[in-house]
C-alpha positions as CSV (number, residue, x, y, z in Angstrom):
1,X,176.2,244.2,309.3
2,X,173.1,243.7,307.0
3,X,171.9,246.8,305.3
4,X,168.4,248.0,303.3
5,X,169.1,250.6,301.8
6,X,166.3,250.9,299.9
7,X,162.8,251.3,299.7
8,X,159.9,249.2,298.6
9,X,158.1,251.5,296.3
10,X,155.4,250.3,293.4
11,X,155.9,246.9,293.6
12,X,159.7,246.8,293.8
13,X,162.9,247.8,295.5
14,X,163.9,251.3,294.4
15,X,167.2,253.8,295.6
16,X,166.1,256.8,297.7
17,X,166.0,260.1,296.1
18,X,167.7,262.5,298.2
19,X,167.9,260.2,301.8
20,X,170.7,259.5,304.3
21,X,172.3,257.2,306.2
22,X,171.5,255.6,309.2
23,X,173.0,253.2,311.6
24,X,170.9,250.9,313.7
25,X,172.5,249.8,317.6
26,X,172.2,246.8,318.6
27,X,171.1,247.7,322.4
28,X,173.0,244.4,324.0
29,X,176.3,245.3,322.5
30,X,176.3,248.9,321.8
31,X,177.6,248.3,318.2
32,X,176.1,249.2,314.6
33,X,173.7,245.9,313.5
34,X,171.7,247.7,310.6
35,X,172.0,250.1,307.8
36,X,169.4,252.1,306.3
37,X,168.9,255.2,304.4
38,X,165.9,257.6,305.6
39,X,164.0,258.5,303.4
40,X,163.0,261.9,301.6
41,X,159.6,263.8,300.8
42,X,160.8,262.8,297.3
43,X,160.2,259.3,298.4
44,X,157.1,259.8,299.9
45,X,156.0,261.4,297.3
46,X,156.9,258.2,294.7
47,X,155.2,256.2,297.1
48,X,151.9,257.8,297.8
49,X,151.6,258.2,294.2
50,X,152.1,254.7,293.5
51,X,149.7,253.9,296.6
52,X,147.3,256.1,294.5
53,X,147.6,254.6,291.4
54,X,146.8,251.4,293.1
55,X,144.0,252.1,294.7
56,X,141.5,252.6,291.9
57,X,141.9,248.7,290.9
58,X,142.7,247.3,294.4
59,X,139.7,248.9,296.3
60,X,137.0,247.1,293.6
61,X,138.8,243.7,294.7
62,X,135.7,242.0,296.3
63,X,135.9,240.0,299.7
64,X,136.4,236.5,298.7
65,X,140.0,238.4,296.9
66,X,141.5,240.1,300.0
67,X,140.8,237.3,302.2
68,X,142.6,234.8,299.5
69,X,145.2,237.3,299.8
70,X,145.6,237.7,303.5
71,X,145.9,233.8,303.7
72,X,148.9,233.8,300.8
73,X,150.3,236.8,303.6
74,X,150.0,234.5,306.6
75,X,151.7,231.5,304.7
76,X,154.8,233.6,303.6
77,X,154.6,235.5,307.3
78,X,154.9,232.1,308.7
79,X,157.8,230.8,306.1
80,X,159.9,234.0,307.2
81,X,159.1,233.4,310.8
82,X,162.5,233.0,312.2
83,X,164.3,235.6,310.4
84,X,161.9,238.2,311.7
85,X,162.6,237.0,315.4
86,X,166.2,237.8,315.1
87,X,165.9,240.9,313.4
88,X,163.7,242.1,316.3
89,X,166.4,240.6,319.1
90,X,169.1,242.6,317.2
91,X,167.6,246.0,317.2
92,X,165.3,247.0,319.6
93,X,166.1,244.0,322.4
94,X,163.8,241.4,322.9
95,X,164.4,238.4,324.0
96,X,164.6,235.5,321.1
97,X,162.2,233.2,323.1
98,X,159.7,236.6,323.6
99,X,160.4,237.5,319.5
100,X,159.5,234.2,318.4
101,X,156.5,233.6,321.1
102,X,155.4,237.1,321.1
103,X,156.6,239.4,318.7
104,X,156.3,237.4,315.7
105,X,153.7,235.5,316.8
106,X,150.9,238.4,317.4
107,X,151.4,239.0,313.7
108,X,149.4,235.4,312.9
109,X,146.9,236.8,315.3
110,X,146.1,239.9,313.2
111,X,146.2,238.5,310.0
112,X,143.7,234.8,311.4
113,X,141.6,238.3,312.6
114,X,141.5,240.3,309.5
115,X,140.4,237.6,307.7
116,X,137.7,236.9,310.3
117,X,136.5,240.2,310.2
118,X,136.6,240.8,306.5
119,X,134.3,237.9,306.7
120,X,131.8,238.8,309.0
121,X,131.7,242.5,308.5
122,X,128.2,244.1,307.3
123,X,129.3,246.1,304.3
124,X,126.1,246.9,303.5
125,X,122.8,248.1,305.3
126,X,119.6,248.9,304.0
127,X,117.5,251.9,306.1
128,X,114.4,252.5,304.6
129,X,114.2,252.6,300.9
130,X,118.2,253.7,300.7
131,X,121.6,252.2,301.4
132,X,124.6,252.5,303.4
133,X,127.7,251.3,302.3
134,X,131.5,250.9,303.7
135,X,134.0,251.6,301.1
136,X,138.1,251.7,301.7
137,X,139.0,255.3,303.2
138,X,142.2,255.5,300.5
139,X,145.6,255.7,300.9
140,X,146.9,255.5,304.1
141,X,150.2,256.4,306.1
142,X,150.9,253.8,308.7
143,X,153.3,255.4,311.3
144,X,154.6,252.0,313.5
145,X,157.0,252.2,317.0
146,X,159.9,250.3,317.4
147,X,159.1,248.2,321.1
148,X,156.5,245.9,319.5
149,X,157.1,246.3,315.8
150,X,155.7,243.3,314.2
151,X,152.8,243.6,316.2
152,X,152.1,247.2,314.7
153,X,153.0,246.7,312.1
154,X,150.5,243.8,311.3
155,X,148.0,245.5,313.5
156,X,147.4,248.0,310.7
157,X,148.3,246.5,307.6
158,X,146.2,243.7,307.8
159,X,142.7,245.5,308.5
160,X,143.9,248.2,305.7
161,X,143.9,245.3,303.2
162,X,141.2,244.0,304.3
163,X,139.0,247.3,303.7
164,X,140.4,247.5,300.1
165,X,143.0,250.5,300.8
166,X,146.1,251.1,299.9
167,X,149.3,252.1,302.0
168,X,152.5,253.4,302.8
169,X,154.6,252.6,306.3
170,X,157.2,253.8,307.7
171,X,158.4,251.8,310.7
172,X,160.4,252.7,313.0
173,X,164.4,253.7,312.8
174,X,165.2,251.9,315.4
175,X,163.6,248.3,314.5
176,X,163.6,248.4,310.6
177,X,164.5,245.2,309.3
178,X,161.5,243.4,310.4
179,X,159.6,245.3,308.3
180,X,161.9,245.0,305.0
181,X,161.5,241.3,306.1
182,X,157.7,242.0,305.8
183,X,158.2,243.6,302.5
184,X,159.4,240.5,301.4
185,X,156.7,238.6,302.5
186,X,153.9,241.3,300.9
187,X,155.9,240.6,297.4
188,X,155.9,236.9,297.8
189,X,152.6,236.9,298.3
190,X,151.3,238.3,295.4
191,X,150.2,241.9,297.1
192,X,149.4,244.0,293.9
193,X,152.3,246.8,293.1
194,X,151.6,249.8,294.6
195,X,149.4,248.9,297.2
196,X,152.5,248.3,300.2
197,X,154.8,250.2,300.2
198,X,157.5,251.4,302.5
199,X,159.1,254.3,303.2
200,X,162.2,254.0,305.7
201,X,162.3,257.3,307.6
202,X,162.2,259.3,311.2
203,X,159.4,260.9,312.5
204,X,160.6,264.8,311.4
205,X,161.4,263.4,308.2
206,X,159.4,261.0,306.5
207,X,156.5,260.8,308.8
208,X,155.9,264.5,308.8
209,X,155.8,264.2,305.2
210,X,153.4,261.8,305.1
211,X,151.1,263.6,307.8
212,X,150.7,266.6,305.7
213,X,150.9,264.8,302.2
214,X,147.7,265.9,300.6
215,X,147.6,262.3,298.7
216,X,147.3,260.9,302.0
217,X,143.4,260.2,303.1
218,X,144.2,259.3,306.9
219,X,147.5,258.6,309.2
220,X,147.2,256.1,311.6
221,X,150.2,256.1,314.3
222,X,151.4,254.7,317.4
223,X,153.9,256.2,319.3
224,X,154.0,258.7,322.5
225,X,151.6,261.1,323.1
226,X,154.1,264.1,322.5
227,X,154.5,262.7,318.7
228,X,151.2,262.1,318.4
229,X,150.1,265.5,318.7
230,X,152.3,266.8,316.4
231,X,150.9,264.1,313.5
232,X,147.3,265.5,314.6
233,X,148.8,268.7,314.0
234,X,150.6,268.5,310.7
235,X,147.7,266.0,309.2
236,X,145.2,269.0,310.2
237,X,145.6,271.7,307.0
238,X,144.4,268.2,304.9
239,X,141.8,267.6,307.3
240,X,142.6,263.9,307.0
241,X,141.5,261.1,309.1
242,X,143.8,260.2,312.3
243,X,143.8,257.1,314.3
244,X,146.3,256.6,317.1
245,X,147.1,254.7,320.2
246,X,149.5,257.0,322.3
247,X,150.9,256.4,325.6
248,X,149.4,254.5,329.1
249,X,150.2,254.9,332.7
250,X,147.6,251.6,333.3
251,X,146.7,250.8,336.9
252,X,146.7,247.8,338.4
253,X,144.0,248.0,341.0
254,X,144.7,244.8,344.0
255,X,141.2,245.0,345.4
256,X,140.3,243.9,349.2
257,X,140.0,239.7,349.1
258,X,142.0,239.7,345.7
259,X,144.8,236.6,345.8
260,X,147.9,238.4,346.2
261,X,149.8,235.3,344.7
262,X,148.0,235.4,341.9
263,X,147.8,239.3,341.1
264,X,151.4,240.4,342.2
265,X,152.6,237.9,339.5
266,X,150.7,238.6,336.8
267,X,150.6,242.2,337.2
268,X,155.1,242.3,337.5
269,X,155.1,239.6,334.6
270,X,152.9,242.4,332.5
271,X,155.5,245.0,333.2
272,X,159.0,242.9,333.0
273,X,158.2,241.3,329.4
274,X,159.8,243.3,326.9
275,X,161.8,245.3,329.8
276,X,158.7,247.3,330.6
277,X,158.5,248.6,326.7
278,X,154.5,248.2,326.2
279,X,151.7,251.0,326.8
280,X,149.3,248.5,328.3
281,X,152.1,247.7,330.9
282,X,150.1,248.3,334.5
283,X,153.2,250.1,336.1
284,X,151.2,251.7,339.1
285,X,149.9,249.1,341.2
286,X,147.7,249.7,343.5
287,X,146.5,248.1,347.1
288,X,145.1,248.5,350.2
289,X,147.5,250.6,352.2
290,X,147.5,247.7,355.1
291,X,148.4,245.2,352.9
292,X,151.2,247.6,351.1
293,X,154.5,245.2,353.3
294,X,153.5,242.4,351.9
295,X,152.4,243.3,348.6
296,X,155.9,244.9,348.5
297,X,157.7,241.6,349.9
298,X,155.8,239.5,347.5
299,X,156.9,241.6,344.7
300,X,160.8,242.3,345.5
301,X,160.9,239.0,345.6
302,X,159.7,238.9,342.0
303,X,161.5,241.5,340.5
304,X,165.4,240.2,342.6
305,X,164.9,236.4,340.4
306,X,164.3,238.4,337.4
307,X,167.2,237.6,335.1
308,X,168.7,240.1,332.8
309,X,170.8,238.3,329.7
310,X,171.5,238.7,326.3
311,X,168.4,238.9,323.6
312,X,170.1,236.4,321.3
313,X,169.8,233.7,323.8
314,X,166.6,231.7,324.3
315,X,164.7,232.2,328.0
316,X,163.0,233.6,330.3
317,X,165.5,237.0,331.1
318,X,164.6,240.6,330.1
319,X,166.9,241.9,327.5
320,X,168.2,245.9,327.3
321,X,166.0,248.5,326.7
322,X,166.0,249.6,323.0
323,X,168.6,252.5,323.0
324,X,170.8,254.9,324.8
325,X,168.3,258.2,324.8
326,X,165.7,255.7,326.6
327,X,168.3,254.3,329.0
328,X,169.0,257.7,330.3
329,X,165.6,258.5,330.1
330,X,164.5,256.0,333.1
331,X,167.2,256.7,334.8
332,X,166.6,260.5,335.7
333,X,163.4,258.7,336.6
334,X,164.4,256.3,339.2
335,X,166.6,259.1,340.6
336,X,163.5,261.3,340.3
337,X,161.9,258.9,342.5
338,X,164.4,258.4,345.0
339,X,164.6,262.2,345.2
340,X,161.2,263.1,345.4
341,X,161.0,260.5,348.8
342,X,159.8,257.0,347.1
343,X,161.0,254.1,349.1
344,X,163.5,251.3,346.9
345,X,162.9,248.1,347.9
346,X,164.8,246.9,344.9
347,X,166.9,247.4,341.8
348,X,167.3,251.2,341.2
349,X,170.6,253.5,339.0
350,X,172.9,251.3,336.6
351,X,172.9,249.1,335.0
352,X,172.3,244.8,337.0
353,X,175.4,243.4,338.5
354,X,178.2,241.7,336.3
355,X,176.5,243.7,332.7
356,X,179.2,246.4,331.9
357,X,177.7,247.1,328.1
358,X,174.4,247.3,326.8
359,X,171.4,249.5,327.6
360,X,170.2,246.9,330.7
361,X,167.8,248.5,333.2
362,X,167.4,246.9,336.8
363,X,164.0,245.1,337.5
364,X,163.3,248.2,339.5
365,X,160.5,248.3,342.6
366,X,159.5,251.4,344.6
367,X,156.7,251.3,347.4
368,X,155.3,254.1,349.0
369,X,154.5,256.3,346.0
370,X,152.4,259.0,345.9
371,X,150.3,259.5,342.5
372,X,151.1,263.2,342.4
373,X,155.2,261.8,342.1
374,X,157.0,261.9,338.9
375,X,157.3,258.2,338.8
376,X,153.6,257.9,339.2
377,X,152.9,260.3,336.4
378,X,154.9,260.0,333.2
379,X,155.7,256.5,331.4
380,X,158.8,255.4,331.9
381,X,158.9,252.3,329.2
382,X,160.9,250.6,331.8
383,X,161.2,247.4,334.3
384,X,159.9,250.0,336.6
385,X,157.3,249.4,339.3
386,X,155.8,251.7,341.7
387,X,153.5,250.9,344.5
388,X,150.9,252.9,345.8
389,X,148.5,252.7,348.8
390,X,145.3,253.3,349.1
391,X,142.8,253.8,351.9
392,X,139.6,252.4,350.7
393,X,137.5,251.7,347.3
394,X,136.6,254.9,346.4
395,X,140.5,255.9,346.6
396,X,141.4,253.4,344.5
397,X,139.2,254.5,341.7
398,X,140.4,258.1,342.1
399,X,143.8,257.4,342.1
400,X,143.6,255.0,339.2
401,X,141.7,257.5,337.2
402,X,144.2,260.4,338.1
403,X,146.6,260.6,335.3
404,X,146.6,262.2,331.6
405,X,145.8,258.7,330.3
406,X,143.3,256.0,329.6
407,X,144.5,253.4,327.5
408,X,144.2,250.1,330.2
409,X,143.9,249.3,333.6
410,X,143.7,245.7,335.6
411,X,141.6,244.7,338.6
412,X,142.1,241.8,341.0
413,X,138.9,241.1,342.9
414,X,135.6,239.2,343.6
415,X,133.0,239.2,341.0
416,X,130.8,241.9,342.9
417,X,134.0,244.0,344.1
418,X,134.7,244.2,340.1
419,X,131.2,244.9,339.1
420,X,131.7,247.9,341.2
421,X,134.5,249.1,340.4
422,X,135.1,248.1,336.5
423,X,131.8,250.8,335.4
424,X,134.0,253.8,336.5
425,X,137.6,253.3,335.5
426,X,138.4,255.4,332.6
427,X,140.1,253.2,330.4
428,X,139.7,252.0,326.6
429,X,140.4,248.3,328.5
430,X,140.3,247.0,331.7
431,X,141.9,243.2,332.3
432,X,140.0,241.1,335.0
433,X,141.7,239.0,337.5
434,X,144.5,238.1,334.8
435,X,142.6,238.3,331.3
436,X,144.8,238.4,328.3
437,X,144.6,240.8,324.7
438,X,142.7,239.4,322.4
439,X,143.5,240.7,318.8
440,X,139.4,240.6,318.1
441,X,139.1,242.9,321.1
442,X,138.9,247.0,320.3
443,X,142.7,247.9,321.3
444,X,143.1,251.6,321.9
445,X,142.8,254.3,324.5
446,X,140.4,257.1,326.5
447,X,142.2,261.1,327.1
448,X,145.9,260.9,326.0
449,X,145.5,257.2,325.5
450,X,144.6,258.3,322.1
451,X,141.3,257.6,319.4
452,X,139.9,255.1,317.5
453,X,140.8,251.0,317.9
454,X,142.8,248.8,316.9
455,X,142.3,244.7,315.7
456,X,139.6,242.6,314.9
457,X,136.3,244.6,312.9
458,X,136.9,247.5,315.1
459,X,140.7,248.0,313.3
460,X,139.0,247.2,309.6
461,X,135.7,249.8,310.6
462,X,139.0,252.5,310.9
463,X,139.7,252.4,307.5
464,X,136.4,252.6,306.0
465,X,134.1,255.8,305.3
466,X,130.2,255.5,304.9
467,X,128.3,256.4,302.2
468,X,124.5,257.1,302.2
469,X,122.7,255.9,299.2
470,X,119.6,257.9,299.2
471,X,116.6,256.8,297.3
472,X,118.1,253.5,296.1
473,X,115.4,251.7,296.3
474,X,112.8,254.3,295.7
């Protein structure tokens, strides 16, 4: 069982002051993988301070500096590669073909788009005879999830470096070793001491602490809604900056004329990588209620040749879902559904045939689903799909607007039909007829979805305040 039982505070290694033990599950075999010790407000405190200390040298570095340092980070990312992959298949489930592939690799993307941005981005403007300027926010708490770790993890670091601040994460408990992996590659980099650091921890632990730590000049978390608001609520007596990207109930909306072999696919294949563990997964899929048979035919088909397996092995499968409390979780919600009149047309309760340990979901379809039933409503972070009908256009866009979130939403369609339709779905991004992320696209949400963006100069504009200049050039 490996074990980091330390954090990496000012440049180094340190022991905790005051922290505990902690046991990381592997989610395929049920057993202990990790140790790590979470962390105190006496180590948040050592860190912040040492973030502070930082940040009066490393926010004057100038452009061509952070960028140079960004590309010594993506060298030693790439050089630790593999071992990231398998810490991410150990802990929170992913597939070793999907944590190479996608895990890891959306880590290169951020940094190739920090870099990009740093470049391009107008620090300065002049408005009549004065200036305004973008200078580095401060220190900053980075509060990560555990079902695409890397991914966050990168997501924030690299446009906070990029702006000149300094930082402290704490990733999740339930996927830390990829990000003591990343520790490693910040030190053999070069990164200055004190401007990474990281603080293992839980969220009532250290990320409260760092949520109300007055050192702190802005939190920026992603996680669920419910843990959301309660960072917006302890960062408030600081009156701090915070950025977050919550949770998603995205719509897939299979417009009239749409190619059913091509949406169907693409929208299951959205949902079934990572065992339904993304926010942007498009869970509620939506069609004409004519066409609801086939759509569902099409689509059980899918979901029965889905393969479950274990996460060390390279494929196509799904792995488990990342732990027991989530398990149970989508399984009151598949029984919810059955009870509340949904129609199965495949998977459902337990775990798939012949898997007797490990925290495997069944590829799960349900048709016939109203939007006002549970399924419909709350995320489940599952392989769960629901399908609902609807009677004509202007049903569709209700329906996919009905729900506490905005973070994504896909459409299938003709180029007029999406025209139409695209202007009045209230969503932070909406994915045409099988369009991909892009991480120099704005990533982030509308309602519950949460604020601000994420990647490319929309991520690095997060971590900057604006200063007027007045009279500059009088």
């Amino acid at each position: 069982m490996r074990n980091y039982l330390k954090h990496y505070i000012g440049g180094g290694w340190v022991e905790s002051d005051g922290g505990t033990r902690h046991e990381v599950i592997n989610p395929a075999t049920e057993a202990p993988v990790t140790e790590i010790t979470l962390g105190s407000a006496a180590d948040v405190d050592k860190a912040v301070a040492a973030a502070r200390l930082a940040f009066e040298s490393f926010s004057r570095t100038s452009i061509d500096e952070r960028i140079a340092l960004i590309e010594r980070i993506l060298e030693a990312y790439k050089a630790r590669a593999a071992d990231m992959a398998e810490a991410i298949s150990l802990e929170m489930g992913a597939p070793l073909s999907l944590a190479k592939s996608a895990q890891v690799g959306s880590g290169i993307g951020h940094l190739l788009s920090a870099a990009r941005a740093l470049e391009e981005f107008q620090f300065e403007e002049q408005i009549g005879n004065s200036l305004v300027v973008h200078e580095p926010i401060g220190v900053v708490a980075l509060i990560t999830p555990w079902n695409w770790p890397l991914n966050q993890i990168v997501s924030k670091v690299a446009p906070a470096l990029a702006a000149g601040c300094t930082m402290v994460l704490k990733p999740s408990e339930e996927a830390p070793s990829c990000a003591a992996i990343f520790a490693e590659v910040m030190h053999a980099a070069g990164v200055p001491a004190g401007v990474f650091n990281l603080v293992n921890g839980d969220g009532p632990g250290v990320g409260t602490a760092l949520s109300r730590h007055k050192g702190v000049d802005m939190v920026s978390f992603t996680g669920s809604t419910r843990a959301g608001i309660l960072v917006a609520k302890n960062a408030a007596d600081t009156v701090k900056r915070v950025h977050q990207e919550l949770g998603g109930k995205s719509p897939a909306l299979v417009l009239e004329g749409a190619d059913l072999g091509k949406a169907v696919p693409i929208t299951l294949f959205s949902v079934l990588m990572n065992s339904g563990q993304s926010c942007i997964a498009p869970t509620r899929l939506l069609v004409p209620r004519h066409l609801q048979e086939q759509v569902a035919a099409i689509a059980a088909e899918m979901m029965k040749g889905t393969r479950s397996g274990s996460p060390s092995e390279e494929g196509r499968h799904i792995g488990p879902v990342v732990n027991k409390t989530q398990w149970d979780k989508i399984q009151g919600l598949i029984a919810k559904g059955l009870e509340e009149g949904a129609k199965l047309e495949t998977g459902g309760p337990g775990r798939p045939d012949g898997i007797e340990t490990g925290y495997f979901v069944k590829p799960t379809l349900f048709s016939g689903v109203r939007n006002d039933m549970t399924i419909a409503r709350e995320e489940i972070f599952g392989p769960v799909v629901t399908i609902i009908p609807y009677e004509d256009e202007e049903d569709a866009i209700r329906i996919a607007n009905d729900t506490d979130y905005g973070l994504s939403a896909v459409v299938f369609g003709d180029a007029e039909a999406v025209r139409r339709v695209v202007p009045r779905l209230r969503a932070g991004m909406v994915y045409v007829n099988g369009g991909q992320p892009d991480p120099n696209l704005p990533f982030g949400g509308f309602k519950q979805s949460g604020n601000g963006r994420e990647h490319g100069k929309f991520g690095l504009a997060e971590f900057l305040e604006v200063k007027a200049v007045v009279g500059v050039f009088a």
